[in-house]
C-alpha positions, 0 to 999 in steps of 0.5 A, a space after each residue: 603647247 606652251 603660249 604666252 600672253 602679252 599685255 600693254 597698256 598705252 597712251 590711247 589704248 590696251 592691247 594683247 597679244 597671246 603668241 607661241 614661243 617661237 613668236 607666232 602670234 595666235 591671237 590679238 586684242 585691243 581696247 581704246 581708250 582716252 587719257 584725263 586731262 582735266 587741267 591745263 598741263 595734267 595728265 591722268 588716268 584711273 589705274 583700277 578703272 581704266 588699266 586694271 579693268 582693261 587688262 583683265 577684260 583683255 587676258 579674259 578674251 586672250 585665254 579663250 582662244 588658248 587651244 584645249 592642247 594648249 597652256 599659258 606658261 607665263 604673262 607680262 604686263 608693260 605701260 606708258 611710264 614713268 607713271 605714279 599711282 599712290 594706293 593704300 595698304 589694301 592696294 586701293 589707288 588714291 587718286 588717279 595715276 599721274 602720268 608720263 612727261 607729257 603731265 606738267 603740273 609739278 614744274 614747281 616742285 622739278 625746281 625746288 628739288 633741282 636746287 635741293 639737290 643740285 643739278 651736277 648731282 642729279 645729272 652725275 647720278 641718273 643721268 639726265 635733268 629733272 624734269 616733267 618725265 621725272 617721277 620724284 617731282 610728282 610725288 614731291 607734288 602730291 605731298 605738297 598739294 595733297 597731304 592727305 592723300 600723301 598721309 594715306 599712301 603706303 606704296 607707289 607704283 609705276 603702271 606695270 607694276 602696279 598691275 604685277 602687285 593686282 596678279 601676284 601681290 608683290 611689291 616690285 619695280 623694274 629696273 628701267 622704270 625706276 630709272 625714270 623716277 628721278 631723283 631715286 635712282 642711281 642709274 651709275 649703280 643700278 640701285 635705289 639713291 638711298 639717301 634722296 629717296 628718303 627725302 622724297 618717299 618720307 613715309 612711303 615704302 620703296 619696292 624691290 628692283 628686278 629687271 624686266 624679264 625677271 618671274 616676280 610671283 604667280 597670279 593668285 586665286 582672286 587675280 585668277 577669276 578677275 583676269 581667267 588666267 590659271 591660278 599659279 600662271 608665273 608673271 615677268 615684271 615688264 617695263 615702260 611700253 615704248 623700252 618693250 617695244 624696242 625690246 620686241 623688234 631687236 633694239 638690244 646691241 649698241 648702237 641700235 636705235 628704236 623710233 617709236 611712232 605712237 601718241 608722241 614719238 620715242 626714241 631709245 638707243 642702247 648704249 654700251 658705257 654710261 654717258 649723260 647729256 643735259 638734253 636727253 635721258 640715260 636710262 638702265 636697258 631692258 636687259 640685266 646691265 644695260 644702259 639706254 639713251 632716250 628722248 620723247 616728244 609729247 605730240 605725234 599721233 594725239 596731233 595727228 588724230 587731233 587734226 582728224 578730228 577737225 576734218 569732221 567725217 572725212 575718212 582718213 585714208 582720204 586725208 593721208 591721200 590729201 597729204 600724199 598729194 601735196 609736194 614736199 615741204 607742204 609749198 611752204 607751211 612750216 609747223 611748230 608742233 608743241 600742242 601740249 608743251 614740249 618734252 625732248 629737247 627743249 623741256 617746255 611745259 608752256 610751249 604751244 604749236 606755231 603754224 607760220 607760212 600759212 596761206 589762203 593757197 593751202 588746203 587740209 592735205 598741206 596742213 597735214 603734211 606740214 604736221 607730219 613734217 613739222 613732227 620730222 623737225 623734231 625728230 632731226 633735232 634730237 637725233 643730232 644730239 644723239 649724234 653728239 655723243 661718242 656711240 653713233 647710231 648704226 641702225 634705225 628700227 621704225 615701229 608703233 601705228 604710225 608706221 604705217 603712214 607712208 608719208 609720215 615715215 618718207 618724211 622722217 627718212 628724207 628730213 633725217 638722212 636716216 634710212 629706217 628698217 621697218 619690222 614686219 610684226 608691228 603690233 608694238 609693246 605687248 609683242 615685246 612682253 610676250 618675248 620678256 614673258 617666254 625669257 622669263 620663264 625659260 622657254 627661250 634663250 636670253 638672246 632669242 629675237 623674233 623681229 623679221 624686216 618687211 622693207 626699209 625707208 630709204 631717205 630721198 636725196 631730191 628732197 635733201 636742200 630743200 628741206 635743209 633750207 626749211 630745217 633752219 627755218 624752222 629750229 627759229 620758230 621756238 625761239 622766235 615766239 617762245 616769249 609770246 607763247 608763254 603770254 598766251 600759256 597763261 590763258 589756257 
């Protein structure tokens, strides 16, 4: 019997999953873990420490419980993205993997190049705006403020392929990630934009593109003892976690529409021809040629867990309880929940949470609800301006942990007029690299899906005026504060 392993490595923790061609899973396993955030607007990890260790403690656990019958006839390894990790010849990380959108620091450098290029360029060629998701800055940064660890890098990677270059040795990126590495990448052409990549790469060397589910080498013998995968187990590149995600549950047709709800929320919608919105983000797909709309908050589930965290001991069944509790629209208690500055749609680095209404009448529970609420606004807020475009969205498929929050998805569904189809298998991104692993490898169609729906998420329309009236209250609350916000920004 032929099994694959799936691996993902997430904002707040790794996970796997070993699972039979025909997506049975056998077998899970997951490692918490916390982010770096050692400066006002950074956002970092150490790839061999945290994500290499994690990966093969994981395989290590998965390939245990292979049954003896049994074989592992291929491997896929996602990760949050897009990610940076400069390593030297010797595939040693130089500095700690700077992360995804909600890492700021090259705001300065997101300018410069912006003008260097020109805005029009940048958005004609991949499709969306420089920003802090764009990977181009970031190393732009490193070259400016760390030239000597710039001098020393000879490769970069993106979290997954950084750990496909640990299990084989090769040099690769996938397509959708490196459509995320603005402004390197064509999103028009499906290639590298050769002429900016050398302006922004200098020295270092550029990786071969492959798609996601594409077999790129064979774990070797020292990534064989490190991980207990056998020694020639054939690896598929993998991609971003949340594009996997939406790959696991179905997300491939356009018109169709991911909500991830994970440490922020993610959407991913597929496209059917290129267009570009200021706003938001035009992405290659998962599938060979194919195009995806996307957008990401920096907060979601961190605020949730931030907010747990302050309660002290109180389990959180009981604070969901609490939440449930409170009528909708939190008896007034609106919440602006940019915490950690704000990527989709206002691309915000200095942007901070603004609780207005707040009364001595309100407890725990209606601050709970109210962020849950308040997340919703947002959600609404982009999902009009995927509204904007010429591809409606036909279906919404909700996944990632927070799924299971009843108030959270209700309040989602009732804000939005969405209603949301709920995938019976949730486990998330090492699902969907389990699938990329079995197409890889042959031992399944292209086209084969093993998403099956445990229940839908029909909005309320008693609530519908009611949180109409709140949504318009709310899109003021970032213009209203946004010059005393970025007073405060500066102290911390």
């Amino acid at each position: 019997m032929d099994l694959l392993v799936g691996m993902d490595m997430g904002t707040a923790s790794s996970k796997g999953v070993l699972v039979t061609p025909d997506g049975v899973v056998l077998a899970t396993e997951q490692i918490d873990h916390q982010i770096s955030m050692p400066r006002p607007g950074w956002a970092e990890v150490d790839a061999e420490k945290m994500w290499w260790s994690e990966v093969c403690s994981i395989s290590k656990r998965l390939v245990a419980q292979v049954p003896r019958s049994a074989n592992v006839a291929g491997v896929c390894v996602s990760g949050v993205g897009p990610a940076l990790v400069l390593c030297d010849s010797e595939l040693r990380p130089l500095r700690p993997a700077i992360l995804y959108g909600i890492d700021s620091r090259a705001s300065a450098e997101v300018a410069s190049l912006t003008e260097l290029f020109g805005e029009k360029a940048i958005l004609d060629c991949g499709g969306k705006l420089l920003s802090s998701q764009a990977v181009g800055p970031k190393i732009e940064w490193v070259r400016i403020h760390e030239p000597e660890i710039f001098a020393a890098a000879t490769r970069w990677y993106g979290s997954n392929s950084y750990i496909a270059a640990k299990l084989t040795g090769e040099y690769i990126q996938d397509h959708h990630t490196a459509s995320q590495c603005d402004p390197l990448y064509s999103v028009r052409d499906f290639s590298w934009k050769s002429d900016w990549l050398d302006r922004v790469l200098g020295h270092l060397e550029c990786p071969r593109l492959v798609w996601p589910s594409d077999v790129v080498g064979l774990v070797h013998a020292d990534a064989s003892e490190q991980t207990g995968l056998p020694v020639g187990t054939p690896v598929v590149a993998g991609t971003v976690d949340a594009f996997s995600e939406g790959f696991s549950v179905g997300a491939r047709h356009p018109g169709d529409l991911m909500l991830m709800y994970g440490s922020t929320m993610f959407l991913v919608q597929i496209l059917e021809k290129f267009q570009s919105n200021p706003a938001l983000w035009t992405t290659a797909g998962v599938q060979k040629d194919t195009l995806a709309l996307a957008a990401g908050t920096s907060t979601a589930g961190s605020l949730i867990e931030w907010l747990h965290k302050l309660t002290g001991d109180v389990p959180f069944e009981q604070l969901l309880a609490e939440a449930a509790a409170v009528p909708a629209g939190a008896e007034g208690l609106l919440i602006l929940p940019y915490f950690a500055g704000e990527r989709t749609p206002v691309f915000d680095p200095k942007a901070r949470g603004v609780v207005a209404g707040l009364s001595l009448r309100h407890g725990r529970g209606h601050l709970f609800r109210a962020t849950y609420e308040g997340i919703a606004f947002g959600i609404r807020q982009i999902l009009e301006m995927f509204g904007d475009t010429d591809e409606p969205v036909r279906r919404t498929i909700a996944v990632g942990g927070g799924v299971k929050s009843r108030v959270w998805t209700q309040a989602i569904s009732d804000i939005t007029g969405h209603t949301q189809l709920v995938p019976t298998q949730t486990i998330g991104a090492s699902y969907g690299d389990a699938l990329l692993a079995a197409i890889g490898t042959g031992l399944v169609a292209p086209d084969t899906d093993w998403t099956t729906l445990s229940h839908e998420v029909v909005p309320n329309a008693a609530n519908r005026a009611m949180y109409e009236d709140l949504y318009q209250t709310w899109l003021t609350l970032y213009p209203s504060t946004r010059e005393q916000i970025h007073a405060l920004a500066q102290f911390g």
